[in-house]
Every structure is written in structure tokens, then in C-alpha cells.
C-alpha positions, 0 to 999 in steps of 0.5 A: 272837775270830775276824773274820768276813766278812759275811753275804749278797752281795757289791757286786755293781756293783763286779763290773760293767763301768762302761761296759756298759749294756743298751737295750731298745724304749725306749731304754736300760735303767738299771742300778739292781739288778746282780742282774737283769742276767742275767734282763734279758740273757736276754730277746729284747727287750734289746741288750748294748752298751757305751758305749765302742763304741756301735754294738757288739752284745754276746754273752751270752757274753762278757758274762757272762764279762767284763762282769758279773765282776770281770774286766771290766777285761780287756775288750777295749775297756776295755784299748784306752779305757786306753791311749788316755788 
């Protein structure tokens, strides 16, 4: 019998910075569907930011590249919050 994988999306808040988080006029905006991210990231009225640099600015961009990929670990800031702990 062939094993096969299944069906649909994978988890995608495992592909998602711990540490990024998006703020809009009201504050921060909670991340409870990772499949929006990117239309909220779009919109003129939301920050990119992460909690490991507060004041920082993020550029859509770079969050699509490194914050919103499994390759978020080799974000800068992740790298520099490790080698501190």
C-alpha cells in the first residue's frame, strides 16, 4: 500500500515567526488565521513589527521572505535573541 501524505495546507503557523506580530489603529492585531497574514500585511493601516525589536518597522518584503516562511529562524533578530540566551 502506498502511504500518502495528506490532503490540503500544511500548518501554516508553524511557517510563522514566534516573535512577529502585526499593529493596526487599534493596537496589535492577533494572529488566529496565518492565511490572512499576507492580505493584512497589504493593507496601508498595518505595521509589521517584532516583539524582539519593538520600535522596528518591518518591509513587506523581508516579511515575506523571512517572517512568514520556515525560514524564519535566520532572521536576524532571531539569530542575534539566541546567541543572547
Amino acid at each position: 500500500m502506498i502511504q500518502r501524505t495528506g490532503f490540503g495546507l500544511p500548518n501554516l503557523r508553524r511557517n510563522v515567526c514566534p516573535h512577529f506580530y502585526m499593529s493596526g489603529l487599534r493596537g496589535a492585531i492577533p494572529i488566529q488565521a496565518p492565511h490572512l497574514l499576507k492580505a493584512l500585511m497589504r493593507q496601508d493601516s498595518t505595521v509589521s513589527r517584532c516583539q524582539l525589536r519593538g520600535g522596528v518597522h518591518l518591509e513587506q518584503g523581508y516579511v515575506a521572505d523571512i517572517c512568514l516562511s520556515p525560514r524564519f529562524n535566520q532572521c536576524v533578530f532571531y539569530e542575534d535573541d539566541l546567541t543572547r540566551g
